[in-house]
C-alpha positions as CSV (number, residue, x, y, z in Angstrom):
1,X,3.8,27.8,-9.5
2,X,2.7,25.3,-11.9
3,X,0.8,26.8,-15.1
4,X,0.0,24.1,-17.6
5,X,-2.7,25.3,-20.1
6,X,-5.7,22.6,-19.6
7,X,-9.4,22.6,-21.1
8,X,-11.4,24.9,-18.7
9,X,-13.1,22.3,-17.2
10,X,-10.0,20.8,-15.5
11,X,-8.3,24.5,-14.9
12,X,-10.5,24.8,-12.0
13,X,-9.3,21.7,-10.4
14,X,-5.2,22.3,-11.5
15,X,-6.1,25.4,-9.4
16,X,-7.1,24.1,-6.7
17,X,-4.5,21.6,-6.7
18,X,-1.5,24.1,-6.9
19,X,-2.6,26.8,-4.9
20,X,-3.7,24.4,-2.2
21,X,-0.3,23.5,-2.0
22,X,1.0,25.9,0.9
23,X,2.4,25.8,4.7
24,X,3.0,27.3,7.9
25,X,4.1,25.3,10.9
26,X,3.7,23.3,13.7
27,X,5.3,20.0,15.8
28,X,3.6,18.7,18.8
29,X,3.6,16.0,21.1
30,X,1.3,13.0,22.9
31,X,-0.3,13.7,26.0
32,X,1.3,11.0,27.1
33,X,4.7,13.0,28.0
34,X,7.1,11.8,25.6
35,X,7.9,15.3,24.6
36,X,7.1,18.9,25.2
37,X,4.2,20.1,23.0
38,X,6.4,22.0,20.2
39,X,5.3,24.6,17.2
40,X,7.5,24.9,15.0
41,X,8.0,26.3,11.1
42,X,9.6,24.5,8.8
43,X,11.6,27.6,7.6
44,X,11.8,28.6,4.0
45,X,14.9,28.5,1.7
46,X,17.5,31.3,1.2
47,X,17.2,34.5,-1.1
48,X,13.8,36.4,-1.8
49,X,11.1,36.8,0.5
50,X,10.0,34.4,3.3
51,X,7.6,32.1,1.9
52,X,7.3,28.1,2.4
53,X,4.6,25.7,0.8
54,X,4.0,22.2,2.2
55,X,2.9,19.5,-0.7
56,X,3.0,16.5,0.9
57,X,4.7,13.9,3.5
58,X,5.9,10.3,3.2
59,X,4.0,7.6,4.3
60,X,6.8,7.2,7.5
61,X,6.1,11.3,8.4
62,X,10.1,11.5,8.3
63,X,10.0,13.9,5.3
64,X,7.9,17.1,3.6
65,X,8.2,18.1,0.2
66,X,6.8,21.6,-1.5
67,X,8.2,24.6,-2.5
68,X,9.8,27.9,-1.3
69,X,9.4,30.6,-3.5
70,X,10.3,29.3,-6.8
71,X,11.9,26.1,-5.9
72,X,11.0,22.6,-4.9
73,X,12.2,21.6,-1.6
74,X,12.6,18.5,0.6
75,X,12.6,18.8,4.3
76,X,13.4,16.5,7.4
77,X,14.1,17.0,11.0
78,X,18.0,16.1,10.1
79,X,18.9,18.3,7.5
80,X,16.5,21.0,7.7
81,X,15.1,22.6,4.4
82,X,17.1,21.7,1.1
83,X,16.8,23.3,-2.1
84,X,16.1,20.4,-4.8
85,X,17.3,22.7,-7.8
86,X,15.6,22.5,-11.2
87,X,15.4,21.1,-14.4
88,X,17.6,22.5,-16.9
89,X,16.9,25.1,-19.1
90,X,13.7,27.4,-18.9
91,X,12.7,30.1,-15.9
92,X,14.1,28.1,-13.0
93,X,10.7,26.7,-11.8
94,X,9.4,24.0,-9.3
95,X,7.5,22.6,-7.3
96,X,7.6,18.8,-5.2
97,X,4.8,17.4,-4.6
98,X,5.0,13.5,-3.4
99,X,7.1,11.1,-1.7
100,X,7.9,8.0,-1.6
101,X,7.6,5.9,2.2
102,X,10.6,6.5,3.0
103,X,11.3,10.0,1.6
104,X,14.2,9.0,-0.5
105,X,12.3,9.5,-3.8
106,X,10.6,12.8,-4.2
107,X,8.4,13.6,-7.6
108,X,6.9,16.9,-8.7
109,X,7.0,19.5,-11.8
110,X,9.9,21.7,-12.6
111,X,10.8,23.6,-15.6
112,X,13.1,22.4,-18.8
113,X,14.2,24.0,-22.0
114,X,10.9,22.2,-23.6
115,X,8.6,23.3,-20.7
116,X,6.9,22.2,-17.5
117,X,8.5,18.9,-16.8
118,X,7.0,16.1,-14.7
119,X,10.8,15.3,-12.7
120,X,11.8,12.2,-10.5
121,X,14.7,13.0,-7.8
122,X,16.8,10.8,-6.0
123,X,19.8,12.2,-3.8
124,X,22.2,10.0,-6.2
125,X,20.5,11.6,-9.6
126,X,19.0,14.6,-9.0
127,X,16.1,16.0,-10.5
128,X,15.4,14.0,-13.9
129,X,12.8,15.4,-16.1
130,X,10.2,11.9,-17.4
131,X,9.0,13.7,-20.7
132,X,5.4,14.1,-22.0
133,X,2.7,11.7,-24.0
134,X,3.4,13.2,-27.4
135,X,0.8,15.0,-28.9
136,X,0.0,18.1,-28.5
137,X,2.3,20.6,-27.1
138,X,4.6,19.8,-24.2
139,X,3.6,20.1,-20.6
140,X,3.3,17.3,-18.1
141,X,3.8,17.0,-13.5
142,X,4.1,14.2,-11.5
143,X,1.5,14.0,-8.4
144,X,2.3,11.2,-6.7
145,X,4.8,7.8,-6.2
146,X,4.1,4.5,-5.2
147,X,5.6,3.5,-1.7
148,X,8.9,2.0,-3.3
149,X,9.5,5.0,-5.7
150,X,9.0,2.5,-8.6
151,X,6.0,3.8,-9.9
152,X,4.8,8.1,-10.5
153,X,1.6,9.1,-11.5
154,X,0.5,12.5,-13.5
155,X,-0.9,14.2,-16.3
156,X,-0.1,15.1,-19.3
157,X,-0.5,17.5,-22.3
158,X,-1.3,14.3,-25.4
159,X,-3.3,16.6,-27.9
160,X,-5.1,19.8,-28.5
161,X,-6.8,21.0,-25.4
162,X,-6.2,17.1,-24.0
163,X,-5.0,16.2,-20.8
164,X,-4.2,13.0,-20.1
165,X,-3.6,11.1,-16.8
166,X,-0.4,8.6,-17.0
167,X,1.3,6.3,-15.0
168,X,5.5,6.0,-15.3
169,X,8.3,3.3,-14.4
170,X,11.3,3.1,-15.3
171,X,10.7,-0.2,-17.7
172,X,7.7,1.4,-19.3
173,X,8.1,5.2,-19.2
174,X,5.4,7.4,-19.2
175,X,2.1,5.9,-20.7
176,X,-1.4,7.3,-20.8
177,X,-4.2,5.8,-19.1
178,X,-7.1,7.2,-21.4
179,X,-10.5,8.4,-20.4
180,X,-13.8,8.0,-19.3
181,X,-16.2,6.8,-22.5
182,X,-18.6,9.7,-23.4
183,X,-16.6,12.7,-22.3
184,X,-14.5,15.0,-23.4
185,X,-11.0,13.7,-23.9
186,X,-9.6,15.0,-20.0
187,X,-8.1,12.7,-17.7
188,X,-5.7,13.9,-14.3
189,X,-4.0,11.2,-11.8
190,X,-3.3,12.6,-8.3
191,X,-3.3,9.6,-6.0
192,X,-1.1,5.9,-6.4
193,X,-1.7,3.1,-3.4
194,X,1.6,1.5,-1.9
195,X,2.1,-0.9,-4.6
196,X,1.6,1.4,-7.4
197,X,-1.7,-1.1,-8.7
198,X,-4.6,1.2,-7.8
199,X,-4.6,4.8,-9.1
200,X,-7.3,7.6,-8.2
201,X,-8.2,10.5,-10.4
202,X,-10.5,12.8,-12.5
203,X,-11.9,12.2,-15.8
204,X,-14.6,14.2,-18.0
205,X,-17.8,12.4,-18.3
206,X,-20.7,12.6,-20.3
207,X,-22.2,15.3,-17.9
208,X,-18.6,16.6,-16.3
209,X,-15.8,15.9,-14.0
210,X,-15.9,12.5,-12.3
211,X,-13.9,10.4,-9.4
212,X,-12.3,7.3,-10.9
213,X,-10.2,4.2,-10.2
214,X,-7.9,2.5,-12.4
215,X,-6.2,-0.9,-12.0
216,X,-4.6,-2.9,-14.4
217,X,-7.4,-4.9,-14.5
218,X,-10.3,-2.9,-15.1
219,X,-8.9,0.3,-16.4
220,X,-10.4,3.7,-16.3
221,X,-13.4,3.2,-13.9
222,X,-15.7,6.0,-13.4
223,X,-17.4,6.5,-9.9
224,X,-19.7,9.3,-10.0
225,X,-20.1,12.7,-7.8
226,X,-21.5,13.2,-4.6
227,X,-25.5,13.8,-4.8
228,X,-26.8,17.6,-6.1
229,X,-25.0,20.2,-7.9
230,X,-23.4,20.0,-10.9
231,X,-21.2,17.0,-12.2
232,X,-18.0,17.3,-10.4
233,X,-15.1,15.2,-8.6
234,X,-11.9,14.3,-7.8
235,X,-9.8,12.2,-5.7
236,X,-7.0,13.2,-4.5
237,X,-5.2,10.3,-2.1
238,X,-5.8,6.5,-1.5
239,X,-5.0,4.2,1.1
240,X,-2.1,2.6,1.3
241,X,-4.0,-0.9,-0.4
242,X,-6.2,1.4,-2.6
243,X,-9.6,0.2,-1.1
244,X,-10.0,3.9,0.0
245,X,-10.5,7.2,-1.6
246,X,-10.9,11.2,-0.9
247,X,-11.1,14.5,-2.8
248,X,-13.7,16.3,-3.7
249,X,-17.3,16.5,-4.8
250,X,-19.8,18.8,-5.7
251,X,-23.3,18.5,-3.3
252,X,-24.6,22.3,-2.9
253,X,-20.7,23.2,-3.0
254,X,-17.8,21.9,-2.9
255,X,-17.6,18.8,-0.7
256,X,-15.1,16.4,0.7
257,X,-15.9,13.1,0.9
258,X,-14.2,9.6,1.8
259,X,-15.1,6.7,-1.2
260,X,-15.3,3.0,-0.3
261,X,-16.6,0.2,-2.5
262,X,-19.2,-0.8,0.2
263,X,-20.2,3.0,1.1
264,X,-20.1,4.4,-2.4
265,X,-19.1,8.3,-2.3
266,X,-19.7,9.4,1.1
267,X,-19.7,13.9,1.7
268,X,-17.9,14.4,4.8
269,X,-19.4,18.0,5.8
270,X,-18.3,21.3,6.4
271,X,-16.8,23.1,9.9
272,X,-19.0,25.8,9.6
273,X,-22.5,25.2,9.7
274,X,-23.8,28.2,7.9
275,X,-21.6,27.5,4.8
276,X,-20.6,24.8,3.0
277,X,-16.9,24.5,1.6
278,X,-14.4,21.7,2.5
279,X,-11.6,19.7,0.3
280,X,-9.9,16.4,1.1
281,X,-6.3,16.5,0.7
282,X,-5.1,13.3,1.6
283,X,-5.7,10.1,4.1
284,X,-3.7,7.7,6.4
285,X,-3.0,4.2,5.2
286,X,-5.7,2.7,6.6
287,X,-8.3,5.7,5.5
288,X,-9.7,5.8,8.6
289,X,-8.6,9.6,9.6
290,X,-8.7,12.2,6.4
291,X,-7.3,15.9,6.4
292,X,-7.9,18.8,4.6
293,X,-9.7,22.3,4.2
294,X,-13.0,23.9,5.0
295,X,-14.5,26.9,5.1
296,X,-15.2,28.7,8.9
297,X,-16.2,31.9,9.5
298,X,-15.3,33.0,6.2
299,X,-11.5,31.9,6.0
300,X,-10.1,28.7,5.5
301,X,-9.0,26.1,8.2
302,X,-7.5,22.9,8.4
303,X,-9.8,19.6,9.2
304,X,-8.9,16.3,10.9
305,X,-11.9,13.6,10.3
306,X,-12.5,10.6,11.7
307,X,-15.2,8.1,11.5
308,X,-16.2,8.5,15.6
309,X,-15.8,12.4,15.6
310,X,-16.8,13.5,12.6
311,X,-15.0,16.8,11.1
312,X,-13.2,18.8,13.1
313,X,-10.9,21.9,13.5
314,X,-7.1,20.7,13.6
315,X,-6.6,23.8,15.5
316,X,-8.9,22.9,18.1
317,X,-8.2,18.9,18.2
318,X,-4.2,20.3,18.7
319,X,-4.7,22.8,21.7
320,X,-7.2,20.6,23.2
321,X,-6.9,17.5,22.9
322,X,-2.8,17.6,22.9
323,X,-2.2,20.9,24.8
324,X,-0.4,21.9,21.7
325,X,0.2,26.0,21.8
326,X,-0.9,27.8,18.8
327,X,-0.4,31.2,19.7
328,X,0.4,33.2,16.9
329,X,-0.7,30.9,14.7
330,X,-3.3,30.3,11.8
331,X,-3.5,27.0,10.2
332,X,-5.3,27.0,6.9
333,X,-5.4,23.2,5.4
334,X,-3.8,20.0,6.3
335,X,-2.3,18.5,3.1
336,X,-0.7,15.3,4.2
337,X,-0.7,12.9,6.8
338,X,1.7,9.6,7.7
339,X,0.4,6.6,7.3
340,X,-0.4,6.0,11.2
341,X,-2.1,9.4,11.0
342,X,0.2,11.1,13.4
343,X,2.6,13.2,11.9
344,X,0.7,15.9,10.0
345,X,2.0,19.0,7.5
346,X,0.0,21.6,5.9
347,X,-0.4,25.8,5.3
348,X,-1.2,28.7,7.4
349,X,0.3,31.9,8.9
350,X,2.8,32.0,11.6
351,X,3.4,34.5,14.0
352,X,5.1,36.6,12.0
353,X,2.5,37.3,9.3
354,X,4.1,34.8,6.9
355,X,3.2,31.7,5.0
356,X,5.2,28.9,6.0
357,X,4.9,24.9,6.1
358,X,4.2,23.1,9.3
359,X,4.5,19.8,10.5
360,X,2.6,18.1,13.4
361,X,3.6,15.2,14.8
362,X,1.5,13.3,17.9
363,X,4.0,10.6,18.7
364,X,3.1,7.1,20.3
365,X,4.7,5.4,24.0
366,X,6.9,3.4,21.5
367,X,7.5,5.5,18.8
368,X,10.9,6.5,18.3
369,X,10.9,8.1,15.2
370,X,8.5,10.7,16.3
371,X,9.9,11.3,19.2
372,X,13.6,11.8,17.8
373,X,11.7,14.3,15.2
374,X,10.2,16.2,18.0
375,X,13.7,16.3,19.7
376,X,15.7,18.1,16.9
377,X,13.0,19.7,16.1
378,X,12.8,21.6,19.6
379,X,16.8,21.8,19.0
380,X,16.3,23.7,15.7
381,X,13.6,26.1,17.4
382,X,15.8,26.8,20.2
383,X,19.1,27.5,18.0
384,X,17.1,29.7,15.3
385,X,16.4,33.2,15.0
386,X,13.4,34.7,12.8
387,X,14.4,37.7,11.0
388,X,11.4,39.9,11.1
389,X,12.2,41.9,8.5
390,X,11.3,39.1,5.7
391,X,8.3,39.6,4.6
């Protein structure tokens, strides 16, 4: 796992961020008969105990990126699970965490001779470490790309008990993007739109962590928290044109909400009406469906929210609405979703006991990638054999 030394206030959120960053599995299928309903885990790689973590998903839902065990992985119904190595030198560490559209650029953290390394891979370069701002000591991870792979967002280590949030291309390399006036010097980019213009974030404020939006334009833009509590946000995913934002506030607890320039910072709720808890993880192009985790019952469990139903239990929505069968299963948070909300990946338990990264995939009438995912993917279930005794 990632372990970058931050101020405290931004720990807490680096927490979040990396521990949230786990799977377990499931595929399933329209109502409409295209396919048999499928679950399915996304397996885990070879060597050490079973244990897969889903990060995120291109924009097409053809590829998920995380990490199993100690290495970054990149996974599609093709190929299967496939180790992505790491950088070299240093405890063999890492971790991917986006994707471009089309899955063929993958960004994330791995480990170098120097430190944690933000790394860009391509299957014709490998993993390539990008460096740090200088200042301070080393330390810096990629969070996500831009839909062309052109353009990575981060943070950095740029000075004593600094972070920095940065944006990277090839032509420029890695350059800060500075902070909010008033606040401490702490800035973290997690989410890039399609054209790599519009970047989301956290920065410190005068009175503590706040959402912001950066352009070219009009820089570092801070846009609050969500009413109550103490000062506290970040976003975590755009839309595809960067007109829409969710992550995470602070009303009586921590919050997810969905941010629009007309709406302001809006709290999406909770799935359990007795206790307050619930993160947004990511969004479809459009932003009109958001997943992520909430607190029910005491545990954690993934949401699907939509403008018309409000927040709901994936779970439920999947066995329900979709006939999808989740014996066995416990899903825990929804981390990514396509950009025509219907292939999502996430974390939970599978059948077995263990942690392992699933992907969900609701295909259209006309859709033939999703259906030729669900295919192999039934293929893959049908030909593979859990050993048990990996625990």
């Amino acid at each position: 796992m990632m372990r970058l030394r931050f101020c405290r206030r931004h720990q807490a959120v680096f927490r979040r961020l990396t521990y949230g960053l786990m799977g377990l599995a499931a595929l399933s299928a329209s109502r409409k008969g295209l396919a048999e309903p499928v679950i399915m885990g996304l397996g885990d790689l070879p060597g050490g105990g079973f244990n897969s973590f889903a990060a995120g998903i291109s924009a097409d839902g053809s590829t998920v990126v995380g990490q199993s065990g100690t290495e970054a992985f990149r996974w599609t119904a093709a190929t299967g699970m496939l180790g992505l190595g790491d950088l070299p030198g240093g405890a063999f560490d890492s971790i991917a965490v986006g994707a471009s559209a089309d899955g063929e650029v993958i960004v994330g953290q791995g480990r170098s001779t120097q430190g944690f390394e933000a790394f860009r891979w391509t299957a014709a370069t490998g993993l390539v470490g990008l460096g740090d701002l200088a200042g301070g000591s080393f330390g810096s991870a990629a969070y996500a790309v831009s839909a062309d792979g052109s353009v990575l967002v981060g943070l950095s280590i740029s000075g004593p008990n600094r972070t920095e949030a940065f944006r990277w291309t090839a032509a420029t390399g890695m350059v800060a993007l500075g902070d909010l006036s008033g606040g401490d010097d702490d800035s973290a980019a997690y989410g890039v739109s399609g054209n790599g213009e519009v970047i989301c974030g956290t920065a410190a404020g005068p009175t503590g962590l706040e959402l912001f939006r950066w352009t070219a334009q009009t820089g570092m833009v801070g846009l609050g928290d969500l009413p109550g509590g103490e000062q506290y946000a970040v976003g975590f995913d755009l839309s595809t044109e960067g007109d829409v934002i969710v992550g995470v506030g602070y009303s009586s607890n921590f919050e997810a909400f969905r941010w629009t320039a007309s709406t302001g910072m809006v709290g999406l709720g909770g799935l359990d009406p007795g206790f307050l808890e619930s993160w947004a993880w990511a969004t479809s192009g459009d932003g009109t469906i958001v997943v992520g985790r909430s607190r029910l019952s005491g545990n954690a469990a993934a949401f699907i929210w939509d403008a018309e139903n409000g927040m709901r239990e994936l779970r439920h929505v999947l066995i329900n609405d979709y006939g999808v069968d989740l014996t066995g299963w416990t899903l825990y948070e929804a981390i990514g979703i396509s950009d025509d909300g219907r292939v999502i990946t996430g974390t939970g338990r599978n059948p077995s006991g263990q942690t392992e990264a699933w992907i969900a995939v609701i295909p259209e009438p006309s859709s033939f990638l999703l259906v030729t995912i669900a295919a192999m993917c039934v293929a893959r279930r049908r030909g593979r054999t859990v050993n048990s005794e990996r625990v």
